[in-house]
Backbone bond lengths (Angstrom), bond angles and torsions (degrees), N, CA, C in turn:
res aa  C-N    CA-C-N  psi(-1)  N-CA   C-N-CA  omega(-1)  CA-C   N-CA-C  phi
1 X - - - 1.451 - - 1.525 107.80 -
2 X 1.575 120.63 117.73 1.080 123.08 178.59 1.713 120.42 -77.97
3 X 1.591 120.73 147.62 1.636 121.08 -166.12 1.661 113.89 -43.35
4 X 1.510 109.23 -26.00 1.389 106.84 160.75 1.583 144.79 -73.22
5 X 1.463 94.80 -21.08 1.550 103.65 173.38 1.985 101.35 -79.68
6 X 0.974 110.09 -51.30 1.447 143.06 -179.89 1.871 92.93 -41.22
7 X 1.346 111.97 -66.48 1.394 102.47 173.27 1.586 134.98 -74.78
8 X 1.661 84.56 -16.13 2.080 94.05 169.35 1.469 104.54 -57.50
9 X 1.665 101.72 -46.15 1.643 102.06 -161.75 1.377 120.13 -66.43
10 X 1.206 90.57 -40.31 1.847 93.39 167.83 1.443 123.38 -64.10
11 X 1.457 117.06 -31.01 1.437 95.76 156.64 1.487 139.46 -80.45
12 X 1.847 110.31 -16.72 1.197 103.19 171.95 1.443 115.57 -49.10
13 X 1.456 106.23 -40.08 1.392 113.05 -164.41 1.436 120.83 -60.87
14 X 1.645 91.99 -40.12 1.929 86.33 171.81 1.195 108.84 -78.58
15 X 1.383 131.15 7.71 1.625 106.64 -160.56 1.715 87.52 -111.66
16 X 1.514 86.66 -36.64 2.574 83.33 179.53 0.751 111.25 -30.74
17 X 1.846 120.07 115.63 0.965 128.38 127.59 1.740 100.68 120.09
18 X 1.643 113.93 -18.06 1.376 128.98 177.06 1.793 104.95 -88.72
19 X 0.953 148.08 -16.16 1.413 141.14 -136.11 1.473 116.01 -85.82
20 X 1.563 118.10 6.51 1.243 116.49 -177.78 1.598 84.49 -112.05
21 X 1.524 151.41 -36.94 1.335 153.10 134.30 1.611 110.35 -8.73
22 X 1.413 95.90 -58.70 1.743 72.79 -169.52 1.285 102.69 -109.73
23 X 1.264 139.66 -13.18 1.458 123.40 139.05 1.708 109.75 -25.25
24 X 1.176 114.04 -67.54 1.628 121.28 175.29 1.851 111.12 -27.10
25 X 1.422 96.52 -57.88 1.374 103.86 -152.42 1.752 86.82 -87.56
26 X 1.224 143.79 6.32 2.174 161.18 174.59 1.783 80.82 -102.10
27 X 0.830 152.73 -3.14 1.390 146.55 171.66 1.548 118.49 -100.54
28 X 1.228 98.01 -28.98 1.887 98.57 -161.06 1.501 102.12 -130.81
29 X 1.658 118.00 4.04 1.331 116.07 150.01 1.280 98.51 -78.69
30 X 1.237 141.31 -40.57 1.341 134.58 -175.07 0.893 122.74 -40.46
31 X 1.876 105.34 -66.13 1.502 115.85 -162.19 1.512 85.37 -68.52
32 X 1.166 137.49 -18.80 1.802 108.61 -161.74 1.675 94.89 -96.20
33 X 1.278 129.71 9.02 1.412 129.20 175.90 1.665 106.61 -86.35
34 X 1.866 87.18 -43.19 1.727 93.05 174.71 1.652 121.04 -71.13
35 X 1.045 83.09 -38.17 1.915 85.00 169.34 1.978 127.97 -57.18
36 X 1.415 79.29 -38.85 1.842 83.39 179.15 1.584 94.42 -94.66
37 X 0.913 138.59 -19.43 1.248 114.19 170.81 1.496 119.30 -81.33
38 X 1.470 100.55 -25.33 1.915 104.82 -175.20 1.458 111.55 105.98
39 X 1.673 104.02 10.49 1.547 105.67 -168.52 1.505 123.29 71.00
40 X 1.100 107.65 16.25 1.907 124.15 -175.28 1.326 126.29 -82.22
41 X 1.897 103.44 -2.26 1.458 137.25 150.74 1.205 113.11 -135.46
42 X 1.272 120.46 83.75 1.528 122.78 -169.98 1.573 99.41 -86.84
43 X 1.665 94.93 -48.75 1.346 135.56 -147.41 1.861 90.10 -68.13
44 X 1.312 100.22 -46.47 1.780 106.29 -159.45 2.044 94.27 -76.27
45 X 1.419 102.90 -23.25 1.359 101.00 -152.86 1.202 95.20 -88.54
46 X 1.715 133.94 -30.32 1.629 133.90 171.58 1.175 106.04 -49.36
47 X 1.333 123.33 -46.49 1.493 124.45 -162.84 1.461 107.87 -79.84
48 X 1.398 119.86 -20.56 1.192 93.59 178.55 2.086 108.80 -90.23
49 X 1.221 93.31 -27.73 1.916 111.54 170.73 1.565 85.21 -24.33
50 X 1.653 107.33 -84.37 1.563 126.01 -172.30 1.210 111.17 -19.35
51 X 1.652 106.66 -70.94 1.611 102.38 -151.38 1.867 107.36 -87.05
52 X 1.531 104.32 3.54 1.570 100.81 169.21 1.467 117.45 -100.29
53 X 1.501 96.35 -22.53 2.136 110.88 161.13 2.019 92.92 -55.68
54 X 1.061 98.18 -94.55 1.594 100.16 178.92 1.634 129.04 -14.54
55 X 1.189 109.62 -55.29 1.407 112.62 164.74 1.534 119.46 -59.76
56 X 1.166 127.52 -54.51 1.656 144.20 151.97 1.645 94.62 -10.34
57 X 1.651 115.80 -69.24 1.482 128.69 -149.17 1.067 89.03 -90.08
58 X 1.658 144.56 -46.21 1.197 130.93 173.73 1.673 113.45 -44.10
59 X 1.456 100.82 -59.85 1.767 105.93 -165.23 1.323 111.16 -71.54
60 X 1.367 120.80 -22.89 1.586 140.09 163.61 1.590 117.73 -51.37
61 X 1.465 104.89 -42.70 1.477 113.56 -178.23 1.384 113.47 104.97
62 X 1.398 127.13 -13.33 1.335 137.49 162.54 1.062 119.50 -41.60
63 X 1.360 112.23 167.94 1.653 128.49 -161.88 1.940 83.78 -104.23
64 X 1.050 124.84 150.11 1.695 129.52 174.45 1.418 83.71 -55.67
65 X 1.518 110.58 165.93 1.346 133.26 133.83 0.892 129.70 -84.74
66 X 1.478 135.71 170.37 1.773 140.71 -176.92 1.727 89.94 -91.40
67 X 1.189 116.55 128.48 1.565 106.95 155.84 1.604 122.18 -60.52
68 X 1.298 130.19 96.86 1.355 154.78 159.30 1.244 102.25 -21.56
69 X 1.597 136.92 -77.26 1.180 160.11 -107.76 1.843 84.33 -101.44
70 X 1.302 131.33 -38.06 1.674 118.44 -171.85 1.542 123.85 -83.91
């Protein structure tokens, strides 16, 4: 097993069964990034929300979500 499979697995493992939790908690680091900044990276800070929601649901085993928010 190469260091990449090896590190997928370890995150499935923390993420099983949590992924609507820390999706939760990829939501409200955001808004509090947008808040102290004033929203002056709203733009930079969705995208990263997205692609760390996505990874979550990827390593989770989930089906993607629709982005809600557009």
């Amino acid at each position: 097993m190469g260091l990449i499979d090896d590190l997928k697995g370890k995150a499935q493992e923390l993420i099983g069964g949590n992924e609507e939790a820390i999706k939760g908690g990829i939501e409200k680091a955001g808004d509090f990034i947008d808040d102290k900044t004033g929203g002056k990276f709203a733009e930079q800070v969705d995208a990263a929300q997205d692609a760390a929601s996505g990874f979550v649901e990827k390593a989770g085993g989930e089906a993607p979500a629709t982005d809600e928010r557009q």
